[in-house]
Kinemage of the C-alpha trace (Angstrom):
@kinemage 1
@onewidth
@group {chain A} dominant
@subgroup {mainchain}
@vectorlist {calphas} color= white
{ca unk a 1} P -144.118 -210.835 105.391
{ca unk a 2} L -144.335 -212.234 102.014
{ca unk a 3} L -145.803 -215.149 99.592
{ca unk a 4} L -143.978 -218.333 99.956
{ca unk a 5} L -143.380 -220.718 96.752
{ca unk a 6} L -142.761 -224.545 96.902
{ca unk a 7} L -139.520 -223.894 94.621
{ca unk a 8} L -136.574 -221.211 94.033
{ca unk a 9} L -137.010 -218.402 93.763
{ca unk a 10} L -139.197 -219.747 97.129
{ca unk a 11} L -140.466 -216.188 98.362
{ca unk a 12} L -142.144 -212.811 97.068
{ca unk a 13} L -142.988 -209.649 98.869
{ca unk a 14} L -146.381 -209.016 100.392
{ca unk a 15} L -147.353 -205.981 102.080
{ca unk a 16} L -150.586 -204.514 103.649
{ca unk a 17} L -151.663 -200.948 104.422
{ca unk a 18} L -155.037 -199.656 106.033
{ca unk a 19} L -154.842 -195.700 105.159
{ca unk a 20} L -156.884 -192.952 107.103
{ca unk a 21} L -160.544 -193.127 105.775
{ca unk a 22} L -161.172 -189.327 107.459
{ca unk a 23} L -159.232 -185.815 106.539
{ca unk a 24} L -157.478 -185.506 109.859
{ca unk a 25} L -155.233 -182.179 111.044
{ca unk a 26} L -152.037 -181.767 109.437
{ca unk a 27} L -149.188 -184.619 111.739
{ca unk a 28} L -152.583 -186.485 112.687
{ca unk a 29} L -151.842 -189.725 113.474
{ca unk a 30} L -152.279 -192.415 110.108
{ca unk a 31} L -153.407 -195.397 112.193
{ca unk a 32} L -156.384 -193.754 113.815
{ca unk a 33} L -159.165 -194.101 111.437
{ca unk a 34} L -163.340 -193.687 112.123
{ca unk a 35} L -165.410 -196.616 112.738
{ca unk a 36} L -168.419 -195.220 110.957
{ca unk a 37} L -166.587 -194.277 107.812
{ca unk a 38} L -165.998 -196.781 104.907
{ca unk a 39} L -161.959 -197.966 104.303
{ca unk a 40} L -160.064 -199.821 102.252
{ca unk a 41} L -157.449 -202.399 103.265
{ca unk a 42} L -155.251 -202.052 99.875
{ca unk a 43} L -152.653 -205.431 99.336
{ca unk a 44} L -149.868 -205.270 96.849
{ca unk a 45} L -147.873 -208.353 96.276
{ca unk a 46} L -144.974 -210.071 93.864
{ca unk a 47} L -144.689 -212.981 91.976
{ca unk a 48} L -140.680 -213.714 90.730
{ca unk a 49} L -139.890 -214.962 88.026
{ca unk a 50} L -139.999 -217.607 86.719
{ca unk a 51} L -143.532 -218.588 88.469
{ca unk a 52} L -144.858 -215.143 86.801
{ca unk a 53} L -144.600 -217.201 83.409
{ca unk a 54} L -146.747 -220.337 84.414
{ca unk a 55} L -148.897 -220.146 87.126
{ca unk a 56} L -152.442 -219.675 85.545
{ca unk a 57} L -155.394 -219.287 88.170
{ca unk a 58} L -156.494 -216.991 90.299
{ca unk a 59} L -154.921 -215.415 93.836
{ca unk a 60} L -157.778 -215.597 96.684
{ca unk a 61} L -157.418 -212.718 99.374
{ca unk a 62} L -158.912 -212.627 102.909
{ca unk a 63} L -158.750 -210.056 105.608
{ca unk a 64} L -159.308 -210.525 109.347
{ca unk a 65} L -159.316 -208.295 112.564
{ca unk a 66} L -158.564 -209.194 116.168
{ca unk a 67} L -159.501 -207.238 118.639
{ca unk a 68} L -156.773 -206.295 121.573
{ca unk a 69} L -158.966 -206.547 124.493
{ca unk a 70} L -162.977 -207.340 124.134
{ca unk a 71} L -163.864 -206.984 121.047
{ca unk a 72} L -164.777 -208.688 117.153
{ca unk a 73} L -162.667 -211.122 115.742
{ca unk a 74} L -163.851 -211.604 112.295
{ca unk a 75} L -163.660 -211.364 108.227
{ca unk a 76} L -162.813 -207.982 107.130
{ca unk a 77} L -165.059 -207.232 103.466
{ca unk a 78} L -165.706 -209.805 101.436
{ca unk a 79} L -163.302 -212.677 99.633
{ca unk a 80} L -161.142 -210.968 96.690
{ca unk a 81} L -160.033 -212.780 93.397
{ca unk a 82} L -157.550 -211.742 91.372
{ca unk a 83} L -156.966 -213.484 88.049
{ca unk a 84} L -153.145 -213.827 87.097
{ca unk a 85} L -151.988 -212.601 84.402
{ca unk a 86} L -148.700 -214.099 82.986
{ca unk a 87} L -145.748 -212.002 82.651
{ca unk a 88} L -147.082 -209.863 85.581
{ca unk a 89} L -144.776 -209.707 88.736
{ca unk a 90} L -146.339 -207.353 90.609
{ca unk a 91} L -150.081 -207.165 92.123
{ca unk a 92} L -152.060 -204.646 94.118
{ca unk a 93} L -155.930 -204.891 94.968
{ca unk a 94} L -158.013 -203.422 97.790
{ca unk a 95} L -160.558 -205.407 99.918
{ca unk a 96} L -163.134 -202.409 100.522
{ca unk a 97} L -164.845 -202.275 104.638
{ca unk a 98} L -167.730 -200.797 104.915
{ca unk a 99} L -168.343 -198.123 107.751
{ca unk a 100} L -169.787 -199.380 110.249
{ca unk a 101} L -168.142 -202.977 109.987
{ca unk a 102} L -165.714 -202.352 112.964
{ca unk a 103} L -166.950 -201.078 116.769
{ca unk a 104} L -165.178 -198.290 117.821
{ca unk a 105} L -163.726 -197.643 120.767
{ca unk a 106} L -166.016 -197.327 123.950
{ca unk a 107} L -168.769 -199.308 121.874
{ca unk a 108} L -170.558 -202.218 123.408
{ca unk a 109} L -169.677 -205.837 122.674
{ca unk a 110} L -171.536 -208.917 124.300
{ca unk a 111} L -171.977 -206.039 127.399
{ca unk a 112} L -168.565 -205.112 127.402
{ca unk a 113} L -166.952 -201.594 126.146
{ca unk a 114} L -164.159 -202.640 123.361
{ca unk a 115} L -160.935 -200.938 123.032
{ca unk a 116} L -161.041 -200.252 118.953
{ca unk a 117} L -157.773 -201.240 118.653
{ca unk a 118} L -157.150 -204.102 116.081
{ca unk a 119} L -154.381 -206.440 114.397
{ca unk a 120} L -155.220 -206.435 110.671
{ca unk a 121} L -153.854 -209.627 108.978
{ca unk a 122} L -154.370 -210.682 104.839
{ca unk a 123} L -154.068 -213.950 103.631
{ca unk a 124} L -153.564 -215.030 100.153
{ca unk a 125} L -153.904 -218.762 98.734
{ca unk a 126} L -153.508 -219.087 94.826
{ca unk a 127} L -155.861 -221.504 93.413
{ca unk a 128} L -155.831 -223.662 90.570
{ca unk a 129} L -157.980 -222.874 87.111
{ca unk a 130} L -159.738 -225.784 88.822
{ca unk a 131} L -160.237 -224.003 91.730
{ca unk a 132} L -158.213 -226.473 93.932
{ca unk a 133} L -155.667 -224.467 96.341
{ca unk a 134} L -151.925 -224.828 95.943
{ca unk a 135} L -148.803 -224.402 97.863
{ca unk a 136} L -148.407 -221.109 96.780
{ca unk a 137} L -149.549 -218.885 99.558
{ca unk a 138} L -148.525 -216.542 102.244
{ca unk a 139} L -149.690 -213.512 105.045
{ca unk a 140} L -149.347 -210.121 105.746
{ca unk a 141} L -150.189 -207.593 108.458
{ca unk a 142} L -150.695 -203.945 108.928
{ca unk a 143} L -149.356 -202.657 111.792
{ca unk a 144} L -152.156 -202.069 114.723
{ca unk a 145} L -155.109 -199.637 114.463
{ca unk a 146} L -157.401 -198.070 116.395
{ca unk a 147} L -160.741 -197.024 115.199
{ca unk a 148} L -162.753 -194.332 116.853
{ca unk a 149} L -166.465 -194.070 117.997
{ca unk a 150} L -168.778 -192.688 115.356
């Protein structure tokens, strides 16, 4: 996925990666992670140039889950601003989840035992000095995950 700009060059890179928060065997599997355990969902973006030179403001990150099947839908960590810095091109931040945030698999919600298995998406908006929003903004997912019972 990437950022998307009102004028050429009109798009930069975005990308999105939840690692393993828990030391798992040697070929465990990357996208099962522990629901009780803190994690980070780590963004890393670019800004071509020449809108690296002049954009001023800040870059506003959010993540959210879904749930496949019965489960939270919701706001992953808090809201994340990152100042820009002219010149720079290329971005990287984490948005840092608790343990504890997400229900794990076999865990009750509203009565009903949830899979653990979520779509991760991040969305970023830059915003004015002022702090209006602009046009410049854009998405990125991580590829599904499925978070195990404490």
């Amino acid at each position: 996925m990437g950022l998307e700009f009102p004028t050429g060059p009109t798009s930069g890179d975005m990308t999105v990666d939840v690692p393993d928060n828990w030391p798992t065997p040697p070929g465990g599997p990357p996208n099962i992670l522990v629901a009780s355990v803190p994690c980070n969902v780590n963004v890393k973006w670019t800004v071509p140039s020449p809108h690296n030179m002049n954009l001023g403001g800040t870059f506003q990150l959010r993540a959210y889950i879904e749930s496949l099947g019965p489960g939270q839908e919701m706001q992953l960590g808090s809201t994340i601003k990152v100042p820009v810095l002219p010149g720079q091109t290329v971005y990287n931040t984490a948005i840092n989840v608790p343990g504890g945030t997400l229900l794990g698999e076999g865990q009750l919600y509203g009565g009903v035992p949830v899979s653990g298995v979520y779509k991760i998406v991040v969305v970023l908006q830059h915003l004015n000095p002022d702090p209006t929003p602009t046009w410049i903004s854009g998405f990125a997912e991580d590829s599904i995950r499925m978070f195990l019972s404490p």
